[in-house]
Gaussian input, Z-matrix of N, CA and C with variables (Angstrom, degrees):
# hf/3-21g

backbone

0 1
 N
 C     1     B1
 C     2     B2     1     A1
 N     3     B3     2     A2     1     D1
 C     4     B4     3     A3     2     D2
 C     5     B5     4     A4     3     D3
 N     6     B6     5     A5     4     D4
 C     7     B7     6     A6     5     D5
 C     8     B8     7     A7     6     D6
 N     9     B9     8     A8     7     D7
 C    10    B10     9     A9     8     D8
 C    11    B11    10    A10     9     D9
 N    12    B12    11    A11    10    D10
 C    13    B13    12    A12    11    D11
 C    14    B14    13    A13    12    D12
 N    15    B15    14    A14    13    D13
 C    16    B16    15    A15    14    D14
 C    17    B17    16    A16    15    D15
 N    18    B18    17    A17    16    D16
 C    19    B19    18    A18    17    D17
 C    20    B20    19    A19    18    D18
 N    21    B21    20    A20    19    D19
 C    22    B22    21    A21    20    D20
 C    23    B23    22    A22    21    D21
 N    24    B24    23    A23    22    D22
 C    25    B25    24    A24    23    D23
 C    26    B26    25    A25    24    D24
 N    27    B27    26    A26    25    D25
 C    28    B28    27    A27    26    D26
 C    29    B29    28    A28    27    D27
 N    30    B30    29    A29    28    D28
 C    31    B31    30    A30    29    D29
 C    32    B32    31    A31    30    D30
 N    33    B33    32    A32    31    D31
 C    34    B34    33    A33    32    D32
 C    35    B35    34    A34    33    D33
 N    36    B36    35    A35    34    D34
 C    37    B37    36    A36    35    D35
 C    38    B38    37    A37    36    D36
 N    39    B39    38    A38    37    D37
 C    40    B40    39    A39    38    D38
 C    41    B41    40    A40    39    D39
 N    42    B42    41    A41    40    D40
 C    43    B43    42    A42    41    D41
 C    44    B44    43    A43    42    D42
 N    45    B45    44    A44    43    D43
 C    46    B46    45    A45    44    D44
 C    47    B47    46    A46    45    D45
 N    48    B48    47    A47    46    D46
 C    49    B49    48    A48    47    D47
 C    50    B50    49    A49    48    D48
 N    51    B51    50    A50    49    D49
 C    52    B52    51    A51    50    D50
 C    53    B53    52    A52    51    D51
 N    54    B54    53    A53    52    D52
 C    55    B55    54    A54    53    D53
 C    56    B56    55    A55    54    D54
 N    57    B57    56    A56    55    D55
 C    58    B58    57    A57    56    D56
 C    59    B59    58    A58    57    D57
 N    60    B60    59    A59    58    D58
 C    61    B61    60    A60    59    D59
 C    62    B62    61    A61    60    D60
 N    63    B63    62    A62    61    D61
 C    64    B64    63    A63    62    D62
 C    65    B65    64    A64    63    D63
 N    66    B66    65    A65    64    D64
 C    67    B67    66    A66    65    D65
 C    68    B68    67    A67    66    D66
 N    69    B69    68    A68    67    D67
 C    70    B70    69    A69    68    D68
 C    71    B71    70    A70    69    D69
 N    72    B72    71    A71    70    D70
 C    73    B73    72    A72    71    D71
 C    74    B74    73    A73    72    D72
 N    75    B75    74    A74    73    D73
 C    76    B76    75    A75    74    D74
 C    77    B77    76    A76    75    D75
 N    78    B78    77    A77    76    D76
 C    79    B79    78    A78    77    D77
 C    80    B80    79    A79    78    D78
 N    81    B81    80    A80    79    D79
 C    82    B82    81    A81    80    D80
 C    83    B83    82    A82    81    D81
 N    84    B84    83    A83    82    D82
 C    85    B85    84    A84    83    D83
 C    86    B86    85    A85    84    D84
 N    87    B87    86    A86    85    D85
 C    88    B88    87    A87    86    D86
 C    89    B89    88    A88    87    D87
 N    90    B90    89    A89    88    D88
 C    91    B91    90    A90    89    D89
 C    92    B92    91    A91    90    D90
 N    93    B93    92    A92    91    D91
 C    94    B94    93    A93    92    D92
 C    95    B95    94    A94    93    D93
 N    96    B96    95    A95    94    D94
 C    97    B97    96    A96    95    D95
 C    98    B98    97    A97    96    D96
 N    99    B99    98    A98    97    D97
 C   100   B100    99    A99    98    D98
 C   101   B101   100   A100    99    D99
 N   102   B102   101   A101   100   D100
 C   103   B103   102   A102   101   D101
 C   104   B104   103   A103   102   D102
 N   105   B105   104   A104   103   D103
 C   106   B106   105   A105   104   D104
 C   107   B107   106   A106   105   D105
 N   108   B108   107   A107   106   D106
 C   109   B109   108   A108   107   D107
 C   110   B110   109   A109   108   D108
 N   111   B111   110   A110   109   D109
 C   112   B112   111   A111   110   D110
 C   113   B113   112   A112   111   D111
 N   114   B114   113   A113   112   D112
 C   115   B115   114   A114   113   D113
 C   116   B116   115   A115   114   D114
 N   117   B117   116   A116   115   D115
 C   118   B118   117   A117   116   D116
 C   119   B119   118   A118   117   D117
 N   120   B120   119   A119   118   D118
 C   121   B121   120   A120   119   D119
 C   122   B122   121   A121   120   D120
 N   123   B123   122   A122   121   D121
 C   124   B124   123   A123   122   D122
 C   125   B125   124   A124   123   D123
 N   126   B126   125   A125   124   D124
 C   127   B127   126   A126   125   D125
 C   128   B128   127   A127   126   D126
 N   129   B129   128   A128   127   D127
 C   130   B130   129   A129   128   D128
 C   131   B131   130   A130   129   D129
 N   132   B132   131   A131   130   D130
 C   133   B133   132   A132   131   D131
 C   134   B134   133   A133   132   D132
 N   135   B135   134   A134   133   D133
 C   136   B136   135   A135   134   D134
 C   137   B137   136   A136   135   D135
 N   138   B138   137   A137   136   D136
 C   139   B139   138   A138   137   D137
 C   140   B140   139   A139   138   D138
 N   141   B141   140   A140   139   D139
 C   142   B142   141   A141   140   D140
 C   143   B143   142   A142   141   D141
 N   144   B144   143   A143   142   D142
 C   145   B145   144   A144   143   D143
 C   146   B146   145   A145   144   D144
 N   147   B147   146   A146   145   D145
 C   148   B148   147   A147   146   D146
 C   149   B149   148   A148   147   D147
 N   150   B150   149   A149   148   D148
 C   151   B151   150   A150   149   D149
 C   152   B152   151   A151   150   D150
 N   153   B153   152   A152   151   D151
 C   154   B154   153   A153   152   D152
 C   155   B155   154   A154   153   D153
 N   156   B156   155   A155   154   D154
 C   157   B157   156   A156   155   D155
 C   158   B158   157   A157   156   D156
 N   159   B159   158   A158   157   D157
 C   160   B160   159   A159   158   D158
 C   161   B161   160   A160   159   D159
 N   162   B162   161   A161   160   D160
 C   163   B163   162   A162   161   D161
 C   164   B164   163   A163   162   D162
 N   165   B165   164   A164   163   D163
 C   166   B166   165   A165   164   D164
 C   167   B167   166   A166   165   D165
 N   168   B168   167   A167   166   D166
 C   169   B169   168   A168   167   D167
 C   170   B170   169   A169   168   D168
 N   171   B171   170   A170   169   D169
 C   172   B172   171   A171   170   D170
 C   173   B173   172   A172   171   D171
 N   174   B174   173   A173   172   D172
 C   175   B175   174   A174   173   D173
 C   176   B176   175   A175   174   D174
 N   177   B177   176   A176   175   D175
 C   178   B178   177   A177   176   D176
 C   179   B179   178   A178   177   D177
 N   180   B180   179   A179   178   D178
 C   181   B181   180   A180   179   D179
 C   182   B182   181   A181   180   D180
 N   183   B183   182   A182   181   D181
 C   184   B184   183   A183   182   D182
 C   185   B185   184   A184   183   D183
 N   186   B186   185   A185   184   D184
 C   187   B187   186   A186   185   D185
 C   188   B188   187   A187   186   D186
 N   189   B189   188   A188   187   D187
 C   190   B190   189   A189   188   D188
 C   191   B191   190   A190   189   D189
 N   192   B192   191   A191   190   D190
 C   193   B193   192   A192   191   D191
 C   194   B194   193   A193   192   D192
 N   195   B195   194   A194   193   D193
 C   196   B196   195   A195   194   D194
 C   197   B197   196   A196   195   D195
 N   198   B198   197   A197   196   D196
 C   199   B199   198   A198   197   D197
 C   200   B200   199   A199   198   D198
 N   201   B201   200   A200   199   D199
 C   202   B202   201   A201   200   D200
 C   203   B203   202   A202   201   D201
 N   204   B204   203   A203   202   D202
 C   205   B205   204   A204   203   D203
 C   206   B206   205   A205   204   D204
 N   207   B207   206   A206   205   D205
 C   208   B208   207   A207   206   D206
 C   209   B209   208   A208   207   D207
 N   210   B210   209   A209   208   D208
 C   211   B211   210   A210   209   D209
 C   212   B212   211   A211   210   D210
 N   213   B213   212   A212   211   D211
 C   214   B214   213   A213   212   D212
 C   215   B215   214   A214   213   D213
 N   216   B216   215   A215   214   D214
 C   217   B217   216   A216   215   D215
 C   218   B218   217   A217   216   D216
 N   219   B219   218   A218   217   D217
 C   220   B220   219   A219   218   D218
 C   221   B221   220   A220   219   D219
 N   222   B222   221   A221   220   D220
 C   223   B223   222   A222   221   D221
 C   224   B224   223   A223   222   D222
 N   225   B225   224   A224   223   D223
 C   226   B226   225   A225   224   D224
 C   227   B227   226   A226   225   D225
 N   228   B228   227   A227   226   D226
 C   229   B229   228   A228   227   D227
 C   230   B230   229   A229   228   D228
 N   231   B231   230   A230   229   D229
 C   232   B232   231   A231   230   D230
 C   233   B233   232   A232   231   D231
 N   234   B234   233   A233   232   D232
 C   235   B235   234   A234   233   D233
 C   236   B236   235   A235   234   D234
 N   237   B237   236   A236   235   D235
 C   238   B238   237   A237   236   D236
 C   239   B239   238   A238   237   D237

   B1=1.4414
   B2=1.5281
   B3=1.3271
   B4=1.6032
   B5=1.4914
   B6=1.4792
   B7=0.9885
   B8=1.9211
   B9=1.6665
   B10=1.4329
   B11=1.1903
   B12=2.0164
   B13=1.1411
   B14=2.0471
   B15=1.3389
   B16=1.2002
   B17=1.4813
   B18=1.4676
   B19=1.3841
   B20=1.2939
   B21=1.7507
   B22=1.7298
   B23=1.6328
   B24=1.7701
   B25=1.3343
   B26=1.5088
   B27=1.2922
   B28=1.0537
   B29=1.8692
   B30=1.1057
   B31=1.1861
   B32=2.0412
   B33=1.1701
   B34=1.0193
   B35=1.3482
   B36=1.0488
   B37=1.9080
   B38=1.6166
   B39=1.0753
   B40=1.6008
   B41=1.5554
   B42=1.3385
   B43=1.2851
   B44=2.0106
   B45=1.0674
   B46=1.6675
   B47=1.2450
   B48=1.2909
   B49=1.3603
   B50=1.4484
   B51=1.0651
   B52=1.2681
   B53=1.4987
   B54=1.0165
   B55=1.4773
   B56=1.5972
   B57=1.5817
   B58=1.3458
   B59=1.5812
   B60=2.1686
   B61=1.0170
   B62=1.4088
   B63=1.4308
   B64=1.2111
   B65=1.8434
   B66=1.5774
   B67=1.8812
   B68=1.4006
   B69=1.1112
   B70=1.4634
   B71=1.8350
   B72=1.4217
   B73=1.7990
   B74=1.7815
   B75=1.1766
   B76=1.5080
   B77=1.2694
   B78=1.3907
   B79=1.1341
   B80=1.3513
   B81=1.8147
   B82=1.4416
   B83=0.7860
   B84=1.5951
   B85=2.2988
   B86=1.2771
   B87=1.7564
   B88=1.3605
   B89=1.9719
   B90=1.9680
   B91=1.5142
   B92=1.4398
   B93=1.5055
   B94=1.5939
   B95=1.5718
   B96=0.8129
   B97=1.4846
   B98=1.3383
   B99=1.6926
   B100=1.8144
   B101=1.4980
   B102=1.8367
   B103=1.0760
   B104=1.3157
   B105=1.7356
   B106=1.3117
   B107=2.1166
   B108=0.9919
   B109=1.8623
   B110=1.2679
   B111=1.3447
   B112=1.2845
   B113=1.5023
   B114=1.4860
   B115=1.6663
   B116=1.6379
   B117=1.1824
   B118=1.6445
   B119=1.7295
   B120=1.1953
   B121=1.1861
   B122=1.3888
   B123=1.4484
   B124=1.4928
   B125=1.2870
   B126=1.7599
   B127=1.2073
   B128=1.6820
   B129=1.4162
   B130=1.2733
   B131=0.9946
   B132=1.1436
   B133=1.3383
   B134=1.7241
   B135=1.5432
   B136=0.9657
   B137=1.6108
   B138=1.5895
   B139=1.6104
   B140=1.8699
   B141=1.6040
   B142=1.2379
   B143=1.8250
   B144=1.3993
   B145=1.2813
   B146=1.7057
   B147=1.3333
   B148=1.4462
   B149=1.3981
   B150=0.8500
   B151=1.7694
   B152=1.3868
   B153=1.3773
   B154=1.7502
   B155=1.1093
   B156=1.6091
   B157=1.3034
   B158=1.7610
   B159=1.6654
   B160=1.2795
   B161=1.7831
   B162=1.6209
   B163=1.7055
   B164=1.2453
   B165=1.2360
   B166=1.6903
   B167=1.8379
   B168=1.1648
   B169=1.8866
   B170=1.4389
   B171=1.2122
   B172=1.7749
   B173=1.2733
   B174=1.6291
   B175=1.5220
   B176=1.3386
   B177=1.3100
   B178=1.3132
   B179=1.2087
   B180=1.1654
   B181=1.6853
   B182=1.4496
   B183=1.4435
   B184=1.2413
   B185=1.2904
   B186=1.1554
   B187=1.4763
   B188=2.0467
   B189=1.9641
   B190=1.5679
   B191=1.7625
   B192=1.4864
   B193=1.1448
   B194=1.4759
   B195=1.5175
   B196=1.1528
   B197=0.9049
   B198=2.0069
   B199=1.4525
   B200=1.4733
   B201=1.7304
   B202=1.6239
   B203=1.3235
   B204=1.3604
   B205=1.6202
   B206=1.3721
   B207=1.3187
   B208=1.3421
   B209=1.8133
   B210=1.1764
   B211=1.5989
   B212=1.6456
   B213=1.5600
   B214=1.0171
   B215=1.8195
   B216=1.7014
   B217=1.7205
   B218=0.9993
   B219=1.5435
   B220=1.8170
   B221=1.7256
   B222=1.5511
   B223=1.2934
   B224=2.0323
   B225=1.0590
   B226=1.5512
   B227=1.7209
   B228=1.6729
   B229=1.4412
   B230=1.5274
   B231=1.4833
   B232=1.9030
   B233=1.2230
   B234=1.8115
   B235=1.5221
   B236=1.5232
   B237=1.4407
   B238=1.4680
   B239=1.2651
   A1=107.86
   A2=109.01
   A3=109.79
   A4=122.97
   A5=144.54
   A6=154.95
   A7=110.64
   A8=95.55
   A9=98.60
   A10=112.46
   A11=109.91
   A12=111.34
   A13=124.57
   A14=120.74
   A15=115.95
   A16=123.73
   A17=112.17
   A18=93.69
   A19=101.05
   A20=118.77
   A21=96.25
   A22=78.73
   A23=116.09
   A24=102.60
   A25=104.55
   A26=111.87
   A27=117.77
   A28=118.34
   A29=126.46
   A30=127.84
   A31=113.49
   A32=134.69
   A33=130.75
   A34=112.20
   A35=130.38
   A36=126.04
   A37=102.48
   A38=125.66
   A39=116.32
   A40=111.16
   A41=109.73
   A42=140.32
   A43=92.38
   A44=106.45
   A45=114.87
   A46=100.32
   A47=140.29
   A48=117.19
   A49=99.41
   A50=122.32
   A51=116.91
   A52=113.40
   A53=124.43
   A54=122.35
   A55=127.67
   A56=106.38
   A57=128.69
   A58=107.20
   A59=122.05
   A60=94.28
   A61=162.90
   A62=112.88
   A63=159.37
   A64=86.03
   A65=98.96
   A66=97.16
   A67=99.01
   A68=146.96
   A69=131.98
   A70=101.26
   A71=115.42
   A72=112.27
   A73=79.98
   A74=133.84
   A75=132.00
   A76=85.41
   A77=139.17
   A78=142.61
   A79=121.56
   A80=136.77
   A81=115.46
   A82=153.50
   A83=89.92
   A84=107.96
   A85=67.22
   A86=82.35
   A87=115.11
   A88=117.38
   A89=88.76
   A90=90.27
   A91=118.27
   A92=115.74
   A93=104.03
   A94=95.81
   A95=138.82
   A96=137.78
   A97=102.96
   A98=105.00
   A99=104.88
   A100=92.83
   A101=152.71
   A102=131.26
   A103=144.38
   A104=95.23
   A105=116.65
   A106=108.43
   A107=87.46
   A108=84.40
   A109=97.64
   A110=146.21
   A111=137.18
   A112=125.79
   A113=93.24
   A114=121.89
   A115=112.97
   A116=109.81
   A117=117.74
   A118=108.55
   A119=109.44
   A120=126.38
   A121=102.92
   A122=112.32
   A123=133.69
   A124=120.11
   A125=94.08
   A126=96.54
   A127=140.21
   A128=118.45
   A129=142.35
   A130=109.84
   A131=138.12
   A132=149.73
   A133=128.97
   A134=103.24
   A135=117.14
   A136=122.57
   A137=92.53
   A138=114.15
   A139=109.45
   A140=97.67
   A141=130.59
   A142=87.23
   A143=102.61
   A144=116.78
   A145=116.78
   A146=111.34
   A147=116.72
   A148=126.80
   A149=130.99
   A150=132.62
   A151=98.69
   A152=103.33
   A153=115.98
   A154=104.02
   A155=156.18
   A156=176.15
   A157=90.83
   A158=95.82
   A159=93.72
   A160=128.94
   A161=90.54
   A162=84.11
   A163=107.08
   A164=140.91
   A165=145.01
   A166=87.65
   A167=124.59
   A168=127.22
   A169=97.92
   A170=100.59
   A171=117.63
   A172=121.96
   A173=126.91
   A174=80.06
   A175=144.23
   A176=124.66
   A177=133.51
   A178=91.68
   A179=140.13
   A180=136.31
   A181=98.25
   A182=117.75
   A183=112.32
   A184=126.26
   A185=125.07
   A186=128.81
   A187=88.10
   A188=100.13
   A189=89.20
   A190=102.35
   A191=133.06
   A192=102.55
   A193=137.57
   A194=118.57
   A195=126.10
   A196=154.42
   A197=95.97
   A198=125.86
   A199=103.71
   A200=110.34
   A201=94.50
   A202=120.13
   A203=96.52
   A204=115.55
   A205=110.15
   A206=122.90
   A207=145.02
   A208=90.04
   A209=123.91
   A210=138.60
   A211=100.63
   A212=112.25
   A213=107.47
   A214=117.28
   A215=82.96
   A216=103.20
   A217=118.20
   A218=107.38
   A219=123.41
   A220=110.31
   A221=103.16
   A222=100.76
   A223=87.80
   A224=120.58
   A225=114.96
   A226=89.63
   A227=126.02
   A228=95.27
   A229=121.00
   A230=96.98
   A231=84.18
   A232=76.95
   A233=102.27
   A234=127.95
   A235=96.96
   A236=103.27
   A237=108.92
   A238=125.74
   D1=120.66
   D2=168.81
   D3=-48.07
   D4=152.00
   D5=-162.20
   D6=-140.80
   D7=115.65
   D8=175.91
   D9=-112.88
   D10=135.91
   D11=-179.09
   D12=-70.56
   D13=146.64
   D14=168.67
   D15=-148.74
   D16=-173.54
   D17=-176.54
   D18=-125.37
   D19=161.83
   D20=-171.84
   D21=-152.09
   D22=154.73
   D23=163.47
   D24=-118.45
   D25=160.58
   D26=-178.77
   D27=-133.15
   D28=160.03
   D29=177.11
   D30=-39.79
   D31=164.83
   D32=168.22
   D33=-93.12
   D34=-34.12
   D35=166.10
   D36=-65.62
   D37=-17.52
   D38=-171.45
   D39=-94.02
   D40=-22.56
   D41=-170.39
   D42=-77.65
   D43=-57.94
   D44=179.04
   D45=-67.05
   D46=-22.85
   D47=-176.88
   D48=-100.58
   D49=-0.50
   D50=171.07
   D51=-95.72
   D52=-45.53
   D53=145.15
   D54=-17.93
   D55=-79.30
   D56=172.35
   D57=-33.44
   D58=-58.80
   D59=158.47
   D60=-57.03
   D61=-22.50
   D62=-168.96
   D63=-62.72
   D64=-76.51
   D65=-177.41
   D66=-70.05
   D67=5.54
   D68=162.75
   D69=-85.63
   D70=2.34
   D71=167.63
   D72=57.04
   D73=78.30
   D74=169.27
   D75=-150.76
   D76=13.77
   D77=134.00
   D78=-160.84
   D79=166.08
   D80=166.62
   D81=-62.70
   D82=-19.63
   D83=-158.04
   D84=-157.45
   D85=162.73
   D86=168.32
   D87=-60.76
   D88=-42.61
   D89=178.26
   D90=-78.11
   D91=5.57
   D92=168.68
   D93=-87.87
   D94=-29.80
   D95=-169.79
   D96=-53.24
   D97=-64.88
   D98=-157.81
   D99=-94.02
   D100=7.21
   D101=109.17
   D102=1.81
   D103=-70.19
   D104=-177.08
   D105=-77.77
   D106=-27.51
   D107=-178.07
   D108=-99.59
   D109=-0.02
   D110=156.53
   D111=-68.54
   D112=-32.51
   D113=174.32
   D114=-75.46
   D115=-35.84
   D116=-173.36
   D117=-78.18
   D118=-23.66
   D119=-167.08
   D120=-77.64
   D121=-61.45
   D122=163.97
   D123=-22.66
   D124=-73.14
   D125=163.69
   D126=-37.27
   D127=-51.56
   D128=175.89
   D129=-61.43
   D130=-30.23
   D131=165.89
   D132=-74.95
   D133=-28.52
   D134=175.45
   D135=-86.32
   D136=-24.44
   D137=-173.71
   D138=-73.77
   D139=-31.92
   D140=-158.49
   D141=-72.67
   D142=-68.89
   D143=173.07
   D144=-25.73
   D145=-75.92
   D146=157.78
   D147=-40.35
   D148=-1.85
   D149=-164.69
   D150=-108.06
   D151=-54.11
   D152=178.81
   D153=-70.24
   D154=-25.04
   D155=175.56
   D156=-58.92
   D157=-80.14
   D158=-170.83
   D159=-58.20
   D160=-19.94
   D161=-174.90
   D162=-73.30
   D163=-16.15
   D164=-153.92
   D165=-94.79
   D166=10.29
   D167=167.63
   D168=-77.73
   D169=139.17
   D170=135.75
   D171=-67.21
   D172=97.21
   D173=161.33
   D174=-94.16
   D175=16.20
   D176=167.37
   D177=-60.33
   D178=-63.97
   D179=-154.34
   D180=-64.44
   D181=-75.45
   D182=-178.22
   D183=-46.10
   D184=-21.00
   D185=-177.49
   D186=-63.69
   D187=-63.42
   D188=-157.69
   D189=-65.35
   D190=-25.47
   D191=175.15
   D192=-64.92
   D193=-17.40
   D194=151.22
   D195=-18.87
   D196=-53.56
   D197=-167.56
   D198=-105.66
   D199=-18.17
   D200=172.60
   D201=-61.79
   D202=143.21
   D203=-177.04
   D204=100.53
   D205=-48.35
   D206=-136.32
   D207=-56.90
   D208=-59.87
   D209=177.09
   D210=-22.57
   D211=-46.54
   D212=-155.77
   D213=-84.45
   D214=-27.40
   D215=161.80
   D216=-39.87
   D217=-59.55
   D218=-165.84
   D219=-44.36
   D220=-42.96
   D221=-150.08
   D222=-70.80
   D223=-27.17
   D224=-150.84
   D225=-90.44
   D226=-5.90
   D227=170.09
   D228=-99.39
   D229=-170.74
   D230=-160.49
   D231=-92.67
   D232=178.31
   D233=-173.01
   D234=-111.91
   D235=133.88
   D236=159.08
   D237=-114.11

């Protein structure tokens, strides 16, 4: 994946802990650091997204849309 450069400011205590990790080698650069927590964030957010997504299901409904047809599947696979 290509990578674009930018500039971002950030607090000065947040900046030291990002540092601090940085000399703890718990990452290389500063920009793998806030990369990686830009991404985690995303993530969490995205996961978050889906959760609330999923609760707005039926699952009675979804269960039977699932299974429509499915009866008819059964009969055409083989038996083991």
């Amino acid at each position: 994946m290509s990578s674009s450069k930018i500039a971002i400011t950030l607090e000065s205590g947040m900046l030291a802990e990002v540092d601090a990790l940085v000399k703890k080698r718990l990452f290389p650069n500063r920009s793998r650091a806030i990369q990686e927590a830009v991404k985690e964030k995303l993530d969490r957010l995205n996961h978050s997204l889906l959760a609330r997504e999923c609760a707005k299901l039926e699952p009675e409904y979804e269960k039977k849309l699932a299974e429509e047809g499915f009866a008819e599947d059964m009969s055409e696979w083989p038996e083991y």
